[in-house]
FIBANU-607490 format. One record per residue (C-alpha): residue in three letters; x, y, z. Coordinates in nm, 4 decimals, decimal comma. Layout:
% residues N
r_xx_yy_zz
ALA_X_Y_Z
...
END
This chain:
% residues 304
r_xx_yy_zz
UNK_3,0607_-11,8553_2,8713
UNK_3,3167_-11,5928_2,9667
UNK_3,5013_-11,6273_2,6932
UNK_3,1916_-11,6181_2,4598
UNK_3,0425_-11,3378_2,6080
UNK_3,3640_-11,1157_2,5729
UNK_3,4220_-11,1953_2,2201
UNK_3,0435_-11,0912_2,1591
UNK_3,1418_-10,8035_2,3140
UNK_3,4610_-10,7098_2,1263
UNK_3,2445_-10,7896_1,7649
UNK_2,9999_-10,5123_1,9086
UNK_3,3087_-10,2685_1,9776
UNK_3,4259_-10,3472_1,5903
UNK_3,0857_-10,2595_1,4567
UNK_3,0076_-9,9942_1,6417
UNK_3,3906_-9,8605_1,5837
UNK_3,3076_-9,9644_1,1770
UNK_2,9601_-9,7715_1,2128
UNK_3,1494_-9,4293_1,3507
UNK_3,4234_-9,4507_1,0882
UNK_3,1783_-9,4989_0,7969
UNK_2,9428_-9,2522_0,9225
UNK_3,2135_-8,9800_0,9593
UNK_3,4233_-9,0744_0,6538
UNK_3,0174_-8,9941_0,4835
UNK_3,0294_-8,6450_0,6398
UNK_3,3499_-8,5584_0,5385
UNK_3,3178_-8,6838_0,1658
UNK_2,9866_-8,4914_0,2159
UNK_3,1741_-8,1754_0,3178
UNK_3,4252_-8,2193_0,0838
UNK_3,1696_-8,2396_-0,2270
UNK_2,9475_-7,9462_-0,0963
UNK_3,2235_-7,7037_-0,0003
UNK_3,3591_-7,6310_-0,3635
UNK_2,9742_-7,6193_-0,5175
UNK_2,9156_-7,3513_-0,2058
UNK_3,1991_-7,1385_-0,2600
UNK_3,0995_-7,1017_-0,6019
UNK_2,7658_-7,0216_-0,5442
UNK_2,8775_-6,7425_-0,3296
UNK_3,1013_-6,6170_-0,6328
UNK_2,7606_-6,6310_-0,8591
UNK_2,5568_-6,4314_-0,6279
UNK_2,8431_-6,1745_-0,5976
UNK_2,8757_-6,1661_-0,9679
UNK_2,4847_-6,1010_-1,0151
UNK_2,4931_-5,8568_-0,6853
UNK_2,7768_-5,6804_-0,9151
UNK_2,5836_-5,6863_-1,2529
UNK_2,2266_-5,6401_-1,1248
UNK_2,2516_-5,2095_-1,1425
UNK_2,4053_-5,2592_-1,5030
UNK_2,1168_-5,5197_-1,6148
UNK_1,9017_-5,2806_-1,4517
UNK_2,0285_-4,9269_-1,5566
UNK_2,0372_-5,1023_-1,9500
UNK_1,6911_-5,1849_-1,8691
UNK_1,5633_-4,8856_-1,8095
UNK_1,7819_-4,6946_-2,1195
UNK_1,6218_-4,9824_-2,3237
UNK_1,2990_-4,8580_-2,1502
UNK_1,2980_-4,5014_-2,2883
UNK_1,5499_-4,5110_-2,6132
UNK_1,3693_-4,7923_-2,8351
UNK_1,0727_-4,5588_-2,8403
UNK_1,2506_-4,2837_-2,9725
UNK_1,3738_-4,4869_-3,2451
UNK_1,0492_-4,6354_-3,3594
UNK_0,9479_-4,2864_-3,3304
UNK_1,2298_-4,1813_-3,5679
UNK_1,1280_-4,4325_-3,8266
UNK_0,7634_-4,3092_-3,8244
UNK_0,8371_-3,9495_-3,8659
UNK_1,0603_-4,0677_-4,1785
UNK_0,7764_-4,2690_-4,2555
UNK_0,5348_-3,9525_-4,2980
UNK_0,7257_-3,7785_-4,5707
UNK_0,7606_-4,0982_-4,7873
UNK_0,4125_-4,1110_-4,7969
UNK_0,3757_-3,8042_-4,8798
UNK_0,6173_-3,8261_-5,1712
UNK_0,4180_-4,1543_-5,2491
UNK_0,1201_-3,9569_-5,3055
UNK_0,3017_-3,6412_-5,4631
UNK_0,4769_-3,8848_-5,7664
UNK_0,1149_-3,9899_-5,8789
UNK_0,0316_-3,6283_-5,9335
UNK_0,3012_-3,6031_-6,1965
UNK_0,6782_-3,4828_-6,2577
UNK_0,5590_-3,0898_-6,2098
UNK_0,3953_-3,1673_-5,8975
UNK_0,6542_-3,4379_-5,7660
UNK_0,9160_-3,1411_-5,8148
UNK_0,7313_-2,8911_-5,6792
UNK_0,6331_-3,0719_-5,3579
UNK_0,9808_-3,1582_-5,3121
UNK_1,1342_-2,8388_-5,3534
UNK_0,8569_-2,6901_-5,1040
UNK_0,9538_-2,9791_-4,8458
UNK_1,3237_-2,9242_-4,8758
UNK_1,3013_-2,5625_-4,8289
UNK_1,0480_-2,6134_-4,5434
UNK_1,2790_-2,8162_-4,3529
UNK_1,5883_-2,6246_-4,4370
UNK_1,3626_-2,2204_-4,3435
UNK_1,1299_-2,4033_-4,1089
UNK_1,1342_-2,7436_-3,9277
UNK_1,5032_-2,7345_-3,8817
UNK_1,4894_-2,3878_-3,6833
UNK_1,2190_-2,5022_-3,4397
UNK_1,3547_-2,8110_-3,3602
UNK_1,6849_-2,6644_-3,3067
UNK_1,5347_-2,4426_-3,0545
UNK_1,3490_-2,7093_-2,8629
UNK_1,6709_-2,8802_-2,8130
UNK_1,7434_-2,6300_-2,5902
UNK_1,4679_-2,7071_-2,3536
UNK_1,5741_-3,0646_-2,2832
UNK_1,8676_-2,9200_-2,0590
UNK_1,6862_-2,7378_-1,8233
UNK_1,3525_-2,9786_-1,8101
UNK_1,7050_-3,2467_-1,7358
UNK_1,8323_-3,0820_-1,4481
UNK_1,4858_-2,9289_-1,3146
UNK_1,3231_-3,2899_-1,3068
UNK_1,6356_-3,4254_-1,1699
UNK_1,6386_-3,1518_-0,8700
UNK_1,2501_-3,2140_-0,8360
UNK_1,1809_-2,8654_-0,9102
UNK_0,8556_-3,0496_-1,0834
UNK_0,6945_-2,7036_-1,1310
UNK_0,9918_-2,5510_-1,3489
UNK_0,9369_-2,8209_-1,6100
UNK_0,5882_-2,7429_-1,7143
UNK_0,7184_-2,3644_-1,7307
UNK_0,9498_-2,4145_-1,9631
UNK_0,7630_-2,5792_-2,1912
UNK_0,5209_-2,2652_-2,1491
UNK_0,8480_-2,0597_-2,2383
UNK_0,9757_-2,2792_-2,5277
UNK_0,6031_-2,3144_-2,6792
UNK_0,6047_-1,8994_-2,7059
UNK_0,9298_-1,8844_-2,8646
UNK_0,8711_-2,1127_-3,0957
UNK_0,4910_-1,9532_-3,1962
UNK_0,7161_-1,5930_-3,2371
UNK_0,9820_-1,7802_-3,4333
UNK_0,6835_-1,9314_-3,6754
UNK_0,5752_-1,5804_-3,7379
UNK_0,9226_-1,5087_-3,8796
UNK_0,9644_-1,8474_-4,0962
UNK_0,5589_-1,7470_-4,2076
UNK_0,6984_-1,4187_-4,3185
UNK_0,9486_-1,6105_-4,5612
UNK_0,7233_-1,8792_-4,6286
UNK_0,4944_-1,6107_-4,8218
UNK_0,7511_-1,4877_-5,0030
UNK_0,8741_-1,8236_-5,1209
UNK_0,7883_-1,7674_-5,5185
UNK_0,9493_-1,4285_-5,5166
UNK_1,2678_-1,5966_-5,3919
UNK_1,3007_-1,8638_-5,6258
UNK_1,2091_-1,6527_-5,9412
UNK_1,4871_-1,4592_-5,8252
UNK_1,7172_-1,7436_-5,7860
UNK_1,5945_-1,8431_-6,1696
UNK_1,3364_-2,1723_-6,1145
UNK_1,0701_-2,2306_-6,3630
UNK_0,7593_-2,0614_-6,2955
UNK_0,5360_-2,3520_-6,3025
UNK_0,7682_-2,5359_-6,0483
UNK_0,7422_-2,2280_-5,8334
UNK_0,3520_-2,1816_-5,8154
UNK_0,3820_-2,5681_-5,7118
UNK_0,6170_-2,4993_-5,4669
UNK_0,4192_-2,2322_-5,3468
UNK_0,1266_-2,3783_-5,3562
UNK_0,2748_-2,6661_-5,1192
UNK_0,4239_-2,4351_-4,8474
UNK_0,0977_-2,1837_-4,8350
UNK_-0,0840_-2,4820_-4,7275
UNK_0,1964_-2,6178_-4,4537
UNK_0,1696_-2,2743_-4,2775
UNK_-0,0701_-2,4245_-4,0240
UNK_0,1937_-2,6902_-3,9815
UNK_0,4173_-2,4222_-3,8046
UNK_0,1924_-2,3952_-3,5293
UNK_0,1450_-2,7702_-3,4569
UNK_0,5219_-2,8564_-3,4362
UNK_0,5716_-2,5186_-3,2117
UNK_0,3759_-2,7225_-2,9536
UNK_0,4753_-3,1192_-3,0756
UNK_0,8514_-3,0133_-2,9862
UNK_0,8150_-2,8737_-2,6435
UNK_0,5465_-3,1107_-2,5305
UNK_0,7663_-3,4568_-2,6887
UNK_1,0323_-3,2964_-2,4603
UNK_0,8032_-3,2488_-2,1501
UNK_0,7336_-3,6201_-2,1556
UNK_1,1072_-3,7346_-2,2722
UNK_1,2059_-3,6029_-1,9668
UNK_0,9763_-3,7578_-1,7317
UNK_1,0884_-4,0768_-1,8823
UNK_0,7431_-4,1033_-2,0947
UNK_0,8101_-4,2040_-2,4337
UNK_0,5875_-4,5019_-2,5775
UNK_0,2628_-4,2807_-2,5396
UNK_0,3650_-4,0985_-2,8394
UNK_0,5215_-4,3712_-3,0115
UNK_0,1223_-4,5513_-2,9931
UNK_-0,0020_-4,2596_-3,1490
UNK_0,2419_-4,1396_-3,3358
UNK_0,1944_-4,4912_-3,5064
UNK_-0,2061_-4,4553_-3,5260
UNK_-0,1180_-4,0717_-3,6778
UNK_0,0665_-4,2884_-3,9432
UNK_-0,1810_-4,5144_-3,9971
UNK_-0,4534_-4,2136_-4,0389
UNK_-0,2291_-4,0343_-4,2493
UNK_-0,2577_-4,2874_-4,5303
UNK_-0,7006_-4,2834_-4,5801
UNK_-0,6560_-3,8912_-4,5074
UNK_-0,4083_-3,8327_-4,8476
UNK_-0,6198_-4,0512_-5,0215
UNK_-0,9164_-3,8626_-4,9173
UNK_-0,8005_-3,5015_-4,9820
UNK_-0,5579_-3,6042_-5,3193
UNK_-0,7970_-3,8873_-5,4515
UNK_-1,1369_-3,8173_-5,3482
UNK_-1,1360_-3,4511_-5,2922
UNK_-0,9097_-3,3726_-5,5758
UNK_-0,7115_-3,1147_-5,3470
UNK_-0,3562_-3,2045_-5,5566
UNK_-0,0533_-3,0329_-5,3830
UNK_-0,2792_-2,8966_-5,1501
UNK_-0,4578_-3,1962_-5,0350
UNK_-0,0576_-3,3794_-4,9338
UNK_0,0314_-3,0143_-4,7716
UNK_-0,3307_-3,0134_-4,5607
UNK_-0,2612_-3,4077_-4,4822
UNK_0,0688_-3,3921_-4,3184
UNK_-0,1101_-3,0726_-4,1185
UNK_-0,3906_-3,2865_-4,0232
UNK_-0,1532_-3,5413_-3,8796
UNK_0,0491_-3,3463_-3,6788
UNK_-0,2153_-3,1834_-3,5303
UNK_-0,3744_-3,5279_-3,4474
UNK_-0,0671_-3,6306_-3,2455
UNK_-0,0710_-3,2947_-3,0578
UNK_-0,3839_-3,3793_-2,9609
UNK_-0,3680_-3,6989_-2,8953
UNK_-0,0927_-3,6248_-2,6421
UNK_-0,2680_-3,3472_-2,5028
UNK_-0,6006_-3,5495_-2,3931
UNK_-0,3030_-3,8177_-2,2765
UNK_-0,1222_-3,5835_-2,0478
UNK_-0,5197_-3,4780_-1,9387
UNK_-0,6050_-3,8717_-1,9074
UNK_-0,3123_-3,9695_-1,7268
UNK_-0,3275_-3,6528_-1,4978
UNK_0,1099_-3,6860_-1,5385
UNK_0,0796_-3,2799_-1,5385
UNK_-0,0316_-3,3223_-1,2002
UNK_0,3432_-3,2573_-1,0313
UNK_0,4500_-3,0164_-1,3474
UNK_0,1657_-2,7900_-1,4474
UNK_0,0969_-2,4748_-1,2466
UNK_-0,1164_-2,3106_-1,4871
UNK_-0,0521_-2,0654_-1,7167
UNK_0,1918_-1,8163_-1,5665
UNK_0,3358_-1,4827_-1,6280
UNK_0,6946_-1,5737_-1,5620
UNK_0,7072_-1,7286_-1,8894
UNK_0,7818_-1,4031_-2,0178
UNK_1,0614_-1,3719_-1,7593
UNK_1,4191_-1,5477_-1,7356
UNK_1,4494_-1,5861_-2,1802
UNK_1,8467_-1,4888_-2,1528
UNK_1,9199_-1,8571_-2,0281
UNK_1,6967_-1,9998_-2,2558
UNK_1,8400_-1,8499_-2,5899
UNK_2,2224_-1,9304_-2,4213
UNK_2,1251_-2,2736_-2,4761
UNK_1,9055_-2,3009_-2,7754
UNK_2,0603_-2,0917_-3,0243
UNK_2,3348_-2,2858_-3,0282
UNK_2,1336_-2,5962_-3,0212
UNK_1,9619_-2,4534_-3,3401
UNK_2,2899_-2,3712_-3,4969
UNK_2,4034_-2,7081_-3,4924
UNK_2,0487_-2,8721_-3,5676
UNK_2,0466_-2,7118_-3,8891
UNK_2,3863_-2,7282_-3,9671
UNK_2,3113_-3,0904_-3,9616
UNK_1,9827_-3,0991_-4,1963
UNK_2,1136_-2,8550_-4,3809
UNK_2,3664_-3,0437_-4,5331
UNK_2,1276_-3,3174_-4,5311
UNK_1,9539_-3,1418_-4,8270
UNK_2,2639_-3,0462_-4,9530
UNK_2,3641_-3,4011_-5,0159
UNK_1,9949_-3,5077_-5,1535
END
């Protein structure tokens, strides 16, 4: 019975001795086969810790630059319709509107946007110091300038005829052209305030608001030319008044935004006298803005 009894005992000692090996040769293979899958988990989340400002920072560029280029491609958009609409008038009209729109973007449109360039460096660095306040007076500043500078391009606009009898143009061609750019005087006054108050909201980081409705101004701007050329038999007129009629539509469409979304709550202080004040640092940096603006359209219509 002894002898029985040990040798039970010894089996017991093997399997429990078999039992401890297996179970720790387990928890090492076990260690083994987690330890590499670990260590590279650790390298993924450092890698994402690493590329998670990028992702984000592209993110938010992505945010506020595809906008602007759908808003690009409308504002193209608006004078193809409106050559649309000039070529079924005939070749007189078709060359008279086109003269009128190349010298109102060469006299006109290229000046004041040139000018409003220079308001995106200070509303940059005053939004960026929270000087919230600042911002909404230099749009007050830029939107004055640009009214005074209208008065000067209106001035020219008049005289538009004179100048290209002078420079030897058909007549008939002329009193189109003429015709065209009388009408698009009102025009001068709408982009005077589009450019300062697309800048306002550029800076705050606020840019599909007046992609939406620079798209429904599009969309409007279609029935209207039909309306005034078609229906009201306006001609040159009626394509001159349209493109008026939808710029001042997407002024005010922003305007009853910025009132809607109270976002002038931070930047408007009402209006203020010292937007007559402090012009010297504003014309450092947009006359050479407008230089180079128009250099660039400039040649633009050189080339077309």
């Amino acid at each position: 019975m002894g002898g029985f009894s040990s040798s039970c005992k010894q089996s017991l000692d093997h399997e429990n001795l078999a039992t401890i090996v297996v179970q720790e040769s387990d928890m090492l293979s076990t260690h083994l086969n987690l330890k590499i899958p670990t260590e590279q988990r650790r390298d993924m989340t450092s890698e994402k810790t690493c590329l998670s400002p990028i992702i984000g920072e592209l993110n938010c560029v992505a945010n506020v630059a595809f906008p602007m280029v759908l808003t690009g491609l409308f504002l193209y958009s608006q004078s193809m319709i409106s050559m649309l609409f000039l070529g079924r008038l005939g070749e007189l009209t078709l060359a008279g509107g086109s003269l009128a729109i190349g010298f109102a973007n060469i006299t006109g449109y290229s000046v004041l946007s040139g000018l409003a360039m220079g308001m995106e460096t200070i509303c940059g660095q005053v939004f960026g110091a929270k000087r919230f306040k600042v911002l909404g007076l230099a749009m007050q500043k830029m939107i004055l300038m640009l009214i005074l500078t209208s008065i000067a391009i209106a001035s020219l606009w008049f005289s538009m005829k004179n100048i290209l009898l002078f420079c030897g143009q058909d007549e008939n061609i002329a009193n189109e052209t003429q015709s065209y750019i009388l009408y698009s005087l009102p025009d001068l006054l709408a982009q005077s305030i589009l450019h300062p108050l697309r800048t306002y909201l550029r800076t705050q980081s606020i840019t599909l608001p007046l992609t939406y409705y620079l798209a429904l101004a599009i969309l409007l701007h279609i029935p209207i030319n039909y309306l005034l050329v078609s229906v009201l038999n306006l001609g040159i007129k009626g394509i001159a008044l349209g493109s008026v009629w939808m710029n001042f539509n997407l002024v005010g469409s922003l305007i009853v935004y910025v009132k809607i979304s109270r976002v002038y709550k931070k930047t408007w202080g009402g209006i203020s006298s010292d937007c007559f004040k402090g012009w010297k640092y504003l014309l450092n940096l947009s006359i050479p803005s407008c230089i180079s603006v128009c250099l660039e359209w400039w040649w633009y219509e050189i080339m077309i």
